[in-house]
ROSE-4610 file (N, C-alpha, C; in Angstrom, 1 decimal, always signed):
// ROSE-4610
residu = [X/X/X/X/X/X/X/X/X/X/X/X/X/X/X/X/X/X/X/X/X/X/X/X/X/X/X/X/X/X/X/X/X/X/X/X/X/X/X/X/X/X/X/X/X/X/X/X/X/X/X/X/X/X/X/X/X/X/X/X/X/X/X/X/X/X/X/X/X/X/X/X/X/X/X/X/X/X/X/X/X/X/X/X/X/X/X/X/X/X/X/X/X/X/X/X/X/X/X/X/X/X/X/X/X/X/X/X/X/X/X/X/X/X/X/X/X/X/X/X/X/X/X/X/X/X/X/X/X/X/X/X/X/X/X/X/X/X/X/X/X/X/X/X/X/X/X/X/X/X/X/X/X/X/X/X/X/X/X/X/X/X/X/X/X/X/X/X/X/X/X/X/X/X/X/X/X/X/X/X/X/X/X/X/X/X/X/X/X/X/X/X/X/X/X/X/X/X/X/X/X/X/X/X/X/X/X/X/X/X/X/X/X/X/X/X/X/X/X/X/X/X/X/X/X/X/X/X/X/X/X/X/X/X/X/X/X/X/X/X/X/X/X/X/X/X/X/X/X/X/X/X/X/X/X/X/X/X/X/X/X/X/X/X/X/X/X/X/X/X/X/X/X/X/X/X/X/X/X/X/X/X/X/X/X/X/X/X/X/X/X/X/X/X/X/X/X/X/X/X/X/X/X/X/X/X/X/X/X/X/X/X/X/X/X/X/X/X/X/X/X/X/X/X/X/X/X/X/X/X/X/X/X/X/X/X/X/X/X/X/X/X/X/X/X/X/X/X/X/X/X/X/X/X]
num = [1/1/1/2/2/2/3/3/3/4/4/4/5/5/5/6/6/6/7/7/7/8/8/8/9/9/9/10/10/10/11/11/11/12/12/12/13/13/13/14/14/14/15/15/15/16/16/16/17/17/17/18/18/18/19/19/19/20/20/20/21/21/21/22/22/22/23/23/23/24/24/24/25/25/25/26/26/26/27/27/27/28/28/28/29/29/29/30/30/30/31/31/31/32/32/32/33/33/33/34/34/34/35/35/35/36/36/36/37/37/37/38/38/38/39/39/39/40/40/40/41/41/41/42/42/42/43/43/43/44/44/44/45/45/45/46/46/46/47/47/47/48/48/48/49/49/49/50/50/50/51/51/51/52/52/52/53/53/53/54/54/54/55/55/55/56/56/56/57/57/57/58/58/58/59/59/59/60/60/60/61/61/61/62/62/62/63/63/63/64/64/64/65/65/65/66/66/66/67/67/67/68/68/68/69/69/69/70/70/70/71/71/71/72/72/72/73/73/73/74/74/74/75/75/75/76/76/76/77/77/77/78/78/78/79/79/79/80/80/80/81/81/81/82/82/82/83/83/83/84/84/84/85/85/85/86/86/86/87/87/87/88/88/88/89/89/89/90/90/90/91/91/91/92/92/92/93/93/93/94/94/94/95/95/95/96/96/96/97/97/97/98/98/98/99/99/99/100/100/100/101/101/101/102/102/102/103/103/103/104/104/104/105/105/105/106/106/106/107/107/107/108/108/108/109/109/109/110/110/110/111/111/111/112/112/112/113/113/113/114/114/114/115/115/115/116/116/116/117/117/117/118/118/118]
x = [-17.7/-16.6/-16.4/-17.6/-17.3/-16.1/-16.2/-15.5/-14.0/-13.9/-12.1/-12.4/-13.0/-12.9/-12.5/-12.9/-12.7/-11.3/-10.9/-9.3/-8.5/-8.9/-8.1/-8.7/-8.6/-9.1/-9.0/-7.9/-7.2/-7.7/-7.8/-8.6/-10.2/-11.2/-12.0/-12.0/-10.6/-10.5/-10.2/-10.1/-9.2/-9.8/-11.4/-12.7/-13.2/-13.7/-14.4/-13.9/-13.1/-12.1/-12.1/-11.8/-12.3/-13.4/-14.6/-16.1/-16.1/-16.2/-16.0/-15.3/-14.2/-13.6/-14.9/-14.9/-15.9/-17.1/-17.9/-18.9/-18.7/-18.0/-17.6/-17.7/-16.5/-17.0/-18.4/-19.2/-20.3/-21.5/-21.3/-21.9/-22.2/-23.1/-23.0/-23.1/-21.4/-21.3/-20.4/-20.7/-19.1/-17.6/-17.0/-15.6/-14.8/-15.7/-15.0/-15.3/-16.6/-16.7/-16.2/-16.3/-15.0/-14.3/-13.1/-12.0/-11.8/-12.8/-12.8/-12.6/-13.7/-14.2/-13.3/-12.6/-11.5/-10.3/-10.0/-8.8/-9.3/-10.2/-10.7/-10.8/-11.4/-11.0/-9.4/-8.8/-7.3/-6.7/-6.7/-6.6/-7.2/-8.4/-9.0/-8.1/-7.5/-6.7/-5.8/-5.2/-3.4/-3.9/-4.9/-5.4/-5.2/-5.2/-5.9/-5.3/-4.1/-2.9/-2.2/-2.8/-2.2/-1.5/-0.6/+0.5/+0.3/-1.0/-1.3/-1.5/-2.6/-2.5/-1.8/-0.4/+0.5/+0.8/+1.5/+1.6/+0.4/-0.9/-1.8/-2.3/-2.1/-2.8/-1.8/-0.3/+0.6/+0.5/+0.1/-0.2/-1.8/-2.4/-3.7/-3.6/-2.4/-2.8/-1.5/-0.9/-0.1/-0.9/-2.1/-2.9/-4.3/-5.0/-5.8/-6.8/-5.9/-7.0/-7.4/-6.7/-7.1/-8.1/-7.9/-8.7/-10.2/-10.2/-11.4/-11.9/-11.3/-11.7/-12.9/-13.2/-13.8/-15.6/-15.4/-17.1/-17.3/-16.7/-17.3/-18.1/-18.2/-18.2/-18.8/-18.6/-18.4/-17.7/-16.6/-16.3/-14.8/-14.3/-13.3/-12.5/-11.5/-10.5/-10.4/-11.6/-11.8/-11.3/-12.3/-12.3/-11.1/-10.0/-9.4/-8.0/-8.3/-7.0/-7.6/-8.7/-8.8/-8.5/-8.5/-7.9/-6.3/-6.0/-4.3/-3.9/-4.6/-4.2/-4.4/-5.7/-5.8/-5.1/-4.1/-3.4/-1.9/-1.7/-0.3/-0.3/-1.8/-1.7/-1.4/-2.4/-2.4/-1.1/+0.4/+1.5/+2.1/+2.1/+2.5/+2.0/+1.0/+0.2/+1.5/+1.2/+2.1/+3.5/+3.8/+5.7/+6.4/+7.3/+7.9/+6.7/+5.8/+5.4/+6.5/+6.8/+8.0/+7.3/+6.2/+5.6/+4.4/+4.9/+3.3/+2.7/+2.4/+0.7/+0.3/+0.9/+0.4/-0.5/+0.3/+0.2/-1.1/-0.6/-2.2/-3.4/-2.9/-4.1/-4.9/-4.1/-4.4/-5.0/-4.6/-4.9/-6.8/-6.6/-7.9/-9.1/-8.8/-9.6/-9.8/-8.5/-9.4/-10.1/-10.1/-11.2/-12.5/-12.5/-13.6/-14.3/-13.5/-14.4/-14.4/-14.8/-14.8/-16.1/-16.9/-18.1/-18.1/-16.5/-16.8/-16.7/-16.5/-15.7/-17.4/-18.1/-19.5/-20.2]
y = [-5.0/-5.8/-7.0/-7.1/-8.2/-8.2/-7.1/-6.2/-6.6/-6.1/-6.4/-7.9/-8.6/-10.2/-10.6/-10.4/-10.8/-10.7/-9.4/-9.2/-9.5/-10.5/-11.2/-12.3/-13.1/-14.1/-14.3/-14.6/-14.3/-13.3/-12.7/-11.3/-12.0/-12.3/-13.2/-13.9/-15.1/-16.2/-15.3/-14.8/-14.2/-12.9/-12.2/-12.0/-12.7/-14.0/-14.9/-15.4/-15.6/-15.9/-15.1/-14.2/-12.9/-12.9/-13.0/-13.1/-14.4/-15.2/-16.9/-16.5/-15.8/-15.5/-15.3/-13.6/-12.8/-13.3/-14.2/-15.0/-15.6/-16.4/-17.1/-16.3/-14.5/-14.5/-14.0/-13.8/-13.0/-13.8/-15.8/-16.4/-16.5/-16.7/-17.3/-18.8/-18.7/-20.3/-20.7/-21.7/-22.0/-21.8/-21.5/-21.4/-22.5/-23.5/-25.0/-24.9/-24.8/-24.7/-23.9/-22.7/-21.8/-22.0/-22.3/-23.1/-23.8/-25.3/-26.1/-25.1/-24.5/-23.7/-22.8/-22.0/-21.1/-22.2/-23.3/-23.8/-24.8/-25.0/-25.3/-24.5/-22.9/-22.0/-21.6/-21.9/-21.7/-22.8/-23.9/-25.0/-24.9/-24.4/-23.6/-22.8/-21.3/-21.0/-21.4/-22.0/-22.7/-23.3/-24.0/-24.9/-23.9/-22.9/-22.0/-21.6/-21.2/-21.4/-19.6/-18.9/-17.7/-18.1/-16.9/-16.5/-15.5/-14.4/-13.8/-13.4/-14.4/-15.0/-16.1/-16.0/-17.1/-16.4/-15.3/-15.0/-14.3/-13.9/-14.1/-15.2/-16.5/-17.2/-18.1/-17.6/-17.9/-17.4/-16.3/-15.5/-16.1/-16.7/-16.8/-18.0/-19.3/-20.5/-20.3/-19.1/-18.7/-18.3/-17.4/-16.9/-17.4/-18.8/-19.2/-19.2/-19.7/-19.7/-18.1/-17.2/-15.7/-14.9/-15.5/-14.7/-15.3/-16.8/-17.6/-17.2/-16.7/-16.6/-15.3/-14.3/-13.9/-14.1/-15.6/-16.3/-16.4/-16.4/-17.1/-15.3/-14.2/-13.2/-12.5/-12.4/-11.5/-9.9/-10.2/-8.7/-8.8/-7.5/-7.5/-5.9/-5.9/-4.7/-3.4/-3.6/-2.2/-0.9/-0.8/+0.9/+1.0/+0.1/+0.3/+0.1/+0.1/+0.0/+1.3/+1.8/+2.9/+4.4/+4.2/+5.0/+5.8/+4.2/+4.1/+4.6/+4.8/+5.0/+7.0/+6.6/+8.7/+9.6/+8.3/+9.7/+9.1/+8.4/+8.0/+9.3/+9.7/+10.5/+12.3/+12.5/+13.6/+14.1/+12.8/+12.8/+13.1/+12.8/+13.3/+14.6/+15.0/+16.4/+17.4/+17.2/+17.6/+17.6/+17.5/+17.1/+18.6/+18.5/+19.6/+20.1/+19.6/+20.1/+19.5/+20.7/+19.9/+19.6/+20.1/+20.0/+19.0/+17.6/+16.8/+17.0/+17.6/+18.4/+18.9/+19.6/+20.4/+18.9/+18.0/+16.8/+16.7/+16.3/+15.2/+16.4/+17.6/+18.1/+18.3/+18.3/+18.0/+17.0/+15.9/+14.4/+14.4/+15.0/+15.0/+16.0/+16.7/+17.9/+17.1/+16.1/+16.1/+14.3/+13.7/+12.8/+12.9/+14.4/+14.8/+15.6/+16.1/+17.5/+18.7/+19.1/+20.9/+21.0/+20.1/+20.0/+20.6/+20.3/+21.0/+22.6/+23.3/+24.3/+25.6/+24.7/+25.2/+25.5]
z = [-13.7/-13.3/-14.3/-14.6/-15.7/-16.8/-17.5/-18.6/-17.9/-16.7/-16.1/-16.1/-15.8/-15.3/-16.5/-17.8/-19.0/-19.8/-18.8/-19.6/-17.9/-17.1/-15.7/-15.0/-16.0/-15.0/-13.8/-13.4/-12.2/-11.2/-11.6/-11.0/-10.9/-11.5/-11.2/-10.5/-10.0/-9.2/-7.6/-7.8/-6.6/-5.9/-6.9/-6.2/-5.6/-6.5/-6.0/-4.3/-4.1/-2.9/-2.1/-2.0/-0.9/-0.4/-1.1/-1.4/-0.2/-0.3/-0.2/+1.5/+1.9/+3.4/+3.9/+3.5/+4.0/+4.2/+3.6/+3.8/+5.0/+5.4/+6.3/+7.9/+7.5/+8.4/+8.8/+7.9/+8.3/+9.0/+8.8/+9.5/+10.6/+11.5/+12.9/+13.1/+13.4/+13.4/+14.2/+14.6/+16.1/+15.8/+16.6/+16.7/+15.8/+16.0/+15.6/+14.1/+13.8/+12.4/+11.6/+12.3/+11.1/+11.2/+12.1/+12.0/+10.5/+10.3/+9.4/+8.4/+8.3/+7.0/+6.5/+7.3/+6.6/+6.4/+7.2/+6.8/+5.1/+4.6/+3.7/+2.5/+3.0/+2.4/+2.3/+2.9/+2.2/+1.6/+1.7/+0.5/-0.7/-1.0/-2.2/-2.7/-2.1/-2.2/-3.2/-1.9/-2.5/-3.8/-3.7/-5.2/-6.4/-6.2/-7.4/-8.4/-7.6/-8.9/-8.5/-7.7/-7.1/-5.8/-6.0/-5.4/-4.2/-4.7/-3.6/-2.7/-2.3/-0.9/+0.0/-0.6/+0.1/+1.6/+1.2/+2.9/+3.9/+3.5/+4.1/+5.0/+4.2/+4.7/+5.4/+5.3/+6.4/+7.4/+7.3/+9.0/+9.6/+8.9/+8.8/+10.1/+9.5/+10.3/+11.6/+11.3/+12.5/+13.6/+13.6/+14.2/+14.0/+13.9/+13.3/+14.9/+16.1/+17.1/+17.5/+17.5/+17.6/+16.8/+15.6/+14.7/+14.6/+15.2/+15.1/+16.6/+17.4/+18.5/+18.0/+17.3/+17.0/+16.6/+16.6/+16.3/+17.7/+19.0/+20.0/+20.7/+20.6/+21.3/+19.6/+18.3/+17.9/+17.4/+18.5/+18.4/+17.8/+17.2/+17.1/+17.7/+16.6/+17.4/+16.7/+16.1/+15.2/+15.8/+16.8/+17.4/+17.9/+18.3/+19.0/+18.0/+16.6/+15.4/+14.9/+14.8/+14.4/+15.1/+16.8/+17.5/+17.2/+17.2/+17.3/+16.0/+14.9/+13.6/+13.7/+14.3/+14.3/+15.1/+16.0/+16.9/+16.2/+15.7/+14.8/+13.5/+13.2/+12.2/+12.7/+14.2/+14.6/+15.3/+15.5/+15.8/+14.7/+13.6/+12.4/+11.8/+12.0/+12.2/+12.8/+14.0/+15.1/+15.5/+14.1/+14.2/+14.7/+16.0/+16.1/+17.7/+17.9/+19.4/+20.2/+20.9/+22.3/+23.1/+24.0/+25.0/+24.8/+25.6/+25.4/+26.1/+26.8/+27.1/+26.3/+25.9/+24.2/+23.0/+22.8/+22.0/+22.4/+24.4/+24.6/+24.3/+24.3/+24.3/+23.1/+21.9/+20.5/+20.6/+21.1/+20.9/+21.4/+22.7/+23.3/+22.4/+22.0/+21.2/+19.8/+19.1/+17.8/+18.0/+19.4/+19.3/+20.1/+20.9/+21.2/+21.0/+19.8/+19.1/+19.1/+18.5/+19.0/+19.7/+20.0/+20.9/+21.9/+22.9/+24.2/+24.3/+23.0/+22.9/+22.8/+22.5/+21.9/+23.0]
């Protein structure tokens, strides 16, 4: 990575910065402190002289208590953005079933497997 860092700075600054989020969230630390900490980390940001994360981190302080709400519990909405992505795909699979029974029953078979079939 070095070799690219050397022909993108920018690309360097703007590793580093991702690196630097992601730390943050990987802490265990109060609600309140990450708060600080990422809104610090996005003044860094903006300092930097990129453009790229401008509308990120507009959405960032649009949603800053929700997404911080994440230090107090840990958890997030993974499994449940990853659901919704595999049957958005297995509907596009399935273009042209008329009958949703047919669908849900797709639906149910390719997130339970062919396990029950065994």
């Amino acid at each position: 990575m070095e070799c690219l860092f050397k022909h993108s700075p920018l690309l360097k600054v703007a590793y580093k910065l991702t690196n630097e989020l992601t730390d943050i969230f990987d802490k265990n630390i109060s609600k309140e402190k990450a708060k600080k900490k990422i809104k610090k980390w996005a003044r860094k940001a903006e300092k930097s002289g990129l453009d790229i994360f401008d509308s990120f981190i507009s959405t960032l302080d649009k949603y800053i208590e929700g997404v911080t709400n994440y230090f107090l519990n840990r958890y997030n909405s993974g499994f449940v953005e990853s659901l919704n992505n595999k049957i958005k795909v297995i509907k596009r699979r399935c273009y042209g079933i008329l009958n949703i029974n047919h669908l849900f029953r797709r639906i149910y078979l390719d997130i339970e497997g062919y396990d029950l079939y065994c």
